[in-house]
C-alpha positions in Angstrom: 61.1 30.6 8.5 63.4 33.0 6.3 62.3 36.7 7.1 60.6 35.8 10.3 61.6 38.5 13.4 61.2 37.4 16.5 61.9 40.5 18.6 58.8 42.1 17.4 56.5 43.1 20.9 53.8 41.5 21.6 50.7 42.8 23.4 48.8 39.2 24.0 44.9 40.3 24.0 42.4 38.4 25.9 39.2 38.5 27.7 38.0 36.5 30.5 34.5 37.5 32.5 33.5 37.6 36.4 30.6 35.3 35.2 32.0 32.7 34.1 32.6 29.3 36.0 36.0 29.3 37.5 36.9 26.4 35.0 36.4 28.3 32.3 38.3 31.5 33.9 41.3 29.2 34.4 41.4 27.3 31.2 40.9 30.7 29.0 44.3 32.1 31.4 46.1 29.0 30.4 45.5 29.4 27.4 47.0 32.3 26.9 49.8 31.8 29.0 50.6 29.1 26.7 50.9 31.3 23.8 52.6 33.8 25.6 55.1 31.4 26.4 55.8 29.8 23.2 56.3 33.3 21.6 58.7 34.4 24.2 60.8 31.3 24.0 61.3 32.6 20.7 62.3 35.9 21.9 59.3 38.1 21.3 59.2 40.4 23.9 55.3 39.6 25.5 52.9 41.3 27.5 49.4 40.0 28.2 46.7 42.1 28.6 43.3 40.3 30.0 40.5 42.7 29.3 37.7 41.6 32.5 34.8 44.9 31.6 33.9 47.1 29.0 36.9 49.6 29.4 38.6 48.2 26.7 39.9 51.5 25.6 41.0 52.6 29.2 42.9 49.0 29.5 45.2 50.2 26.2 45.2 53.5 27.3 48.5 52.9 29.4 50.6 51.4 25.3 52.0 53.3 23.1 50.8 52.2 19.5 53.9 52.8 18.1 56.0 50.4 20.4 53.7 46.8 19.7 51.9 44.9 17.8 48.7 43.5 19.6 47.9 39.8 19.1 44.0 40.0 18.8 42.8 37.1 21.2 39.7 39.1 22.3 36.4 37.8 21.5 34.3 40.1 23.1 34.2 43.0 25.5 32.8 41.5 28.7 28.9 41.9 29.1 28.2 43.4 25.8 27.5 40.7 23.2 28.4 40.1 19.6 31.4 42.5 20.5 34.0 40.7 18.8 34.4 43.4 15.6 34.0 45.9 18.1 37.5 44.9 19.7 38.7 45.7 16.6 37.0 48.9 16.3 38.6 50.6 19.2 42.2 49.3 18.7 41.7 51.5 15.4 40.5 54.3 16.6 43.6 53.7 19.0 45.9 53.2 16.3 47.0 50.0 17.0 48.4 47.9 14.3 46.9 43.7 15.6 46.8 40.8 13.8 43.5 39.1 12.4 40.7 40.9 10.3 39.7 44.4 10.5 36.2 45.8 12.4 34.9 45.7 9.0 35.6 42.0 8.2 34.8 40.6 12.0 31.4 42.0 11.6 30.6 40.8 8.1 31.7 37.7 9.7 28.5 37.9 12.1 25.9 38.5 8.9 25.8 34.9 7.0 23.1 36.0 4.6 26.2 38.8 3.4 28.6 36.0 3.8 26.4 33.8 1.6 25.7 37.0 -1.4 29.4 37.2 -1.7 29.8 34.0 -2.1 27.1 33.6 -4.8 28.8 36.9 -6.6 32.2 35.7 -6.9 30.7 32.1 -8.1 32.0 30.5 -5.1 29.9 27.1 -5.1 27.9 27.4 -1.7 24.4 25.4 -0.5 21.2 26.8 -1.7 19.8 29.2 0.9 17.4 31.6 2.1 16.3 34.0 5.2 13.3 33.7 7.0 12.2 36.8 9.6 8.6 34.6 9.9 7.6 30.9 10.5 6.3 30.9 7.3 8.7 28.9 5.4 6.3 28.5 2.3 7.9 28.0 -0.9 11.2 26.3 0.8 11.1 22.5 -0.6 15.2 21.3 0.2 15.6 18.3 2.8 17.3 17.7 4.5 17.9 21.5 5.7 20.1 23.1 7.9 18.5 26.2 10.6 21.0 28.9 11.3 20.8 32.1 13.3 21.2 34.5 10.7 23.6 36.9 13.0 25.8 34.5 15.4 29.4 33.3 15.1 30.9 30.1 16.8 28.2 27.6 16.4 26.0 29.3 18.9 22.4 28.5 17.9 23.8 25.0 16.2 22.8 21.5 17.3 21.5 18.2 16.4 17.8 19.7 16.3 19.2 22.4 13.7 18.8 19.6 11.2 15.1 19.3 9.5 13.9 16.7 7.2 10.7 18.2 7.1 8.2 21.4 6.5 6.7 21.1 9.6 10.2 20.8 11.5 11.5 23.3 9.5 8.6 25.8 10.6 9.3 24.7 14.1 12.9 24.9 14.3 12.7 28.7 12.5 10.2 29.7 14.9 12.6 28.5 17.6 15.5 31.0 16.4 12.9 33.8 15.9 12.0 33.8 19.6 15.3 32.3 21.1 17.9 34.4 19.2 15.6 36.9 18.8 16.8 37.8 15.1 16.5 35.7 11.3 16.6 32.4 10.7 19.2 31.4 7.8 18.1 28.2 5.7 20.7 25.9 3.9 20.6 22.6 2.1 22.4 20.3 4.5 25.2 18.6 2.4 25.7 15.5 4.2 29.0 14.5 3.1 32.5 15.2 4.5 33.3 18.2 6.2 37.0 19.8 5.9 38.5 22.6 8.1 40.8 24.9 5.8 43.2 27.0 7.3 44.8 29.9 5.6 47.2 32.4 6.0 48.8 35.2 4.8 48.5 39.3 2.7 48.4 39.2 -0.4 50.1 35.9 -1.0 48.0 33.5 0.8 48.5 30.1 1.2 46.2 27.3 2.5 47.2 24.9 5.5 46.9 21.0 5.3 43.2 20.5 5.4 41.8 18.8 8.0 38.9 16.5 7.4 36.1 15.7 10.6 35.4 12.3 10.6 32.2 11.7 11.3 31.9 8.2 10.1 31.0 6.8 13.7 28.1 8.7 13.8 24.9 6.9 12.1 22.2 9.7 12.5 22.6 12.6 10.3 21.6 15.2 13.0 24.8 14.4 14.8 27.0 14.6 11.4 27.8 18.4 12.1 30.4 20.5 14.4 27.9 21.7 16.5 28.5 24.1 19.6 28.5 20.9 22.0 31.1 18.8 19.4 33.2 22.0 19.8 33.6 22.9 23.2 31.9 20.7 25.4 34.7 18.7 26.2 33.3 14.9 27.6 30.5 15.4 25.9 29.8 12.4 23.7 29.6 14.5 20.3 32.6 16.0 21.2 34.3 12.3 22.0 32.6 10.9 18.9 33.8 13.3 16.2 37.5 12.5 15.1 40.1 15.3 13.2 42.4 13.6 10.3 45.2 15.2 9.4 45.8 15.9 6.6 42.7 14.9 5.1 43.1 12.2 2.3 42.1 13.6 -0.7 42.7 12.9 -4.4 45.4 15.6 -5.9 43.0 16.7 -8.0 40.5 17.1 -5.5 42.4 18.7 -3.7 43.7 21.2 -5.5 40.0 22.5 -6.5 39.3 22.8 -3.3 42.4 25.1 -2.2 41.2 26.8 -5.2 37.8 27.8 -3.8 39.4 28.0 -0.2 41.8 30.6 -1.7 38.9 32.4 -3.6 36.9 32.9 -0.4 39.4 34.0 2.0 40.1 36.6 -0.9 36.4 37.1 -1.2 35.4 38.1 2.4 38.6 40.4 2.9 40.2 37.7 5.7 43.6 39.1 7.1 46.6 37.5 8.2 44.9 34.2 8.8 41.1 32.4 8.9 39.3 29.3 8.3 37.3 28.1 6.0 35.2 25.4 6.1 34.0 23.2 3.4 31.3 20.6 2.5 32.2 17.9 -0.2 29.4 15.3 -1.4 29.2 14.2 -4.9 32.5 15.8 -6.3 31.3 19.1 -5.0 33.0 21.5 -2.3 30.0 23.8 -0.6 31.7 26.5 1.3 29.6 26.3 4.6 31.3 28.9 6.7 34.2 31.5 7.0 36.1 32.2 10.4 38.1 35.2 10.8 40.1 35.2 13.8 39.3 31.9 14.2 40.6 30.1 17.5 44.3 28.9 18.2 44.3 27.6 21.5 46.8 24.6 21.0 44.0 21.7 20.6 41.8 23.5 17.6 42.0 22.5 14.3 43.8 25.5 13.1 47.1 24.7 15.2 47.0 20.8 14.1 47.3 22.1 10.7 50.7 24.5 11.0 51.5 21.7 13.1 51.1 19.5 10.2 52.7 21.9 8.0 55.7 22.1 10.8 55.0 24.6 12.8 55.4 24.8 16.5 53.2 26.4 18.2 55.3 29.5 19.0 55.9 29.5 15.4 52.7 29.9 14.5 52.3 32.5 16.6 54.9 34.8 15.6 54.6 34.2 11.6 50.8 35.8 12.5 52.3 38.3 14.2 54.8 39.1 11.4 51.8 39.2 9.2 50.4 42.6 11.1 53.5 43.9 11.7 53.6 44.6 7.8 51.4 47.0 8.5 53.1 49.0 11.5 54.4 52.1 10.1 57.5 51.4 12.2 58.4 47.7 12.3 56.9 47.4 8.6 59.7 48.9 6.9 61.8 46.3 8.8 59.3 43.1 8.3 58.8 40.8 4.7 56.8 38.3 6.3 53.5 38.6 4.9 54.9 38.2 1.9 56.4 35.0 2.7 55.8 31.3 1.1 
């Protein structure tokens, strides 16, 4: 942890919303009282700031830019979806140095068909795709295929019916995002092999986390073999209880070093900052990049924390080296911080 300052402060971002069930209110304050926690047993100096409307601006209003780095735990300003990148866009206009991606990144991050032309430019091996703004699927002929929305994050629009082994079902399931999501329908090959979760940090040198592998070998049907919203965060739910994480995944050296490479190569690609995730299909000695995750989440169960875990990370640890990573930027604490630099 050579270089890492721990006296950096913190302004811990979060949002919670009015409507949601009082469950979900209390386990997204946990959360980040957890984090707040394990950064100031380190000695960070931490303040949490729970954003509950759309003042977002008004709620910084009250920080001086110049005195803290914000940790960027916001995924949306209450009641206005798909806000995320716009989080990102006010601190900006604010001047405050956070950690994660820029407004720029966040939002690409919402448009997979952009996400998926990248890919193809830089020659970053990805499924065969295409977008559909009609039922008409004519001329599509891969099965089995896999039905995104063409503009959501997180899973949302993803399940077990996502998965189409057919023209008809692929008409019906394209039709269903048309009128349900109300925007394009992105089309994949579905690689049904195994699925690894890749997380990397870092600015310029990056490195790439012990990959995590889901297991979804107790699964026989192939439209459960997929991290779908309800395998994510419907905890109890038998998807979610079914689907196991190794860690590290077991993987041939040579395997996986090609897959770090293309890992490496995509986190590059799409402009991620400070850290991500990138996930990864592998069937027939091939790695499909399948989907990229700025900011992704690091509440202490997700996949991204079992990997700096792996890696020997605590949890505050974690924490603070991504905050070290933005505070390379700060025109204050940057001359003082080498972190993102760091091995």
């Amino acid at each position: 942890m050579d270089n890492i300052r721990h006296n950096l402060p913190v302004l811990l971002l979060h949002n919670t919303n009015p409507a949601w069930a009082p469950e979900e209110i209390l386990e997204n304050e946990e959360d980040a009282a957890t984090l707040s926690n394990a950064l100031c047993e380190l000695g960070h100096p931490v303040e949490v700031v729970t954003v509950e409307n759309a003042r977002l601006a008004e709620r910084l209003s009250t920080y001086n830019p110049q005195e803290h780095i914000v940790f960027n735990w916001c995924e949306e300003i209450p009641g206005i979806p798909h806000s995320e990148p716009e989080v990102a866009a006010v601190m900006e206009r604010m001047g405050f140095v956070f950690t994660g991606s820029s407004y720029d990144v966040l939002a690409l991050s919402y448009d997979k068909p952009q996400i998926k032309r990248l890919l193809d430019e830089a020659n970053i091996p990805t499924p065969p795709w295409d977008v559909f703004h009609t039922p008409d699927t004519t001329g599509w002929n891969i099965f089995p295929s896999i039905v995104k929305a063409a503009h959501e994050h997180c899973s949302i629009g993803i399940s077990s019916e996502s998965i189409v082994t057919s023209p008809a079902e692929l008409e019906n399931r394209v039709a269903f995002i048309l009128e349900e999501h109300n925007q394009p329908a992105l089309v994949e090959e579905f690689i049904d092999g195994r699925e690894f979760l890749n997380a990397v940090w870092g600015n310029g040198k990056i490195s790439m986390l012990p990959a995590i592998e889901m297991d979804y070998s107790g699964l026989t049907n192939i439209r459960d073999r997929l991290f779908t919203y309800e395998a994510k965060y419907v905890s109890g739910s038998p998807l979610y209880e079914s689907i196991d994480m190794v860690v590290p995944a077991e993987l041939e050296p040579n395997a996986l070093a090609r897959l770090e490479q293309i890992v490496l190569a995509t986190y590059r690609a799409t402009g991620c900052r400070d850290y991500g995730r990138i996930d990864v299909r592998y069937l027939n000695d091939v790695f499909y990049v399948i989907d990229v995750n700025p900011n992704p989440d690091i509440n202490p169960m997700t996949s991204m924390t079992h990997a700096a875990a792996k890696a020997g990370y605590s949890y505050g640890q974690m924490g603070s080296r991504i905050v070290n990573l933005a505070a390379a930027r700060h025109p204050l604490f940057g001359k003082e911080n080498t972190a993102a630099s760091a091995p």
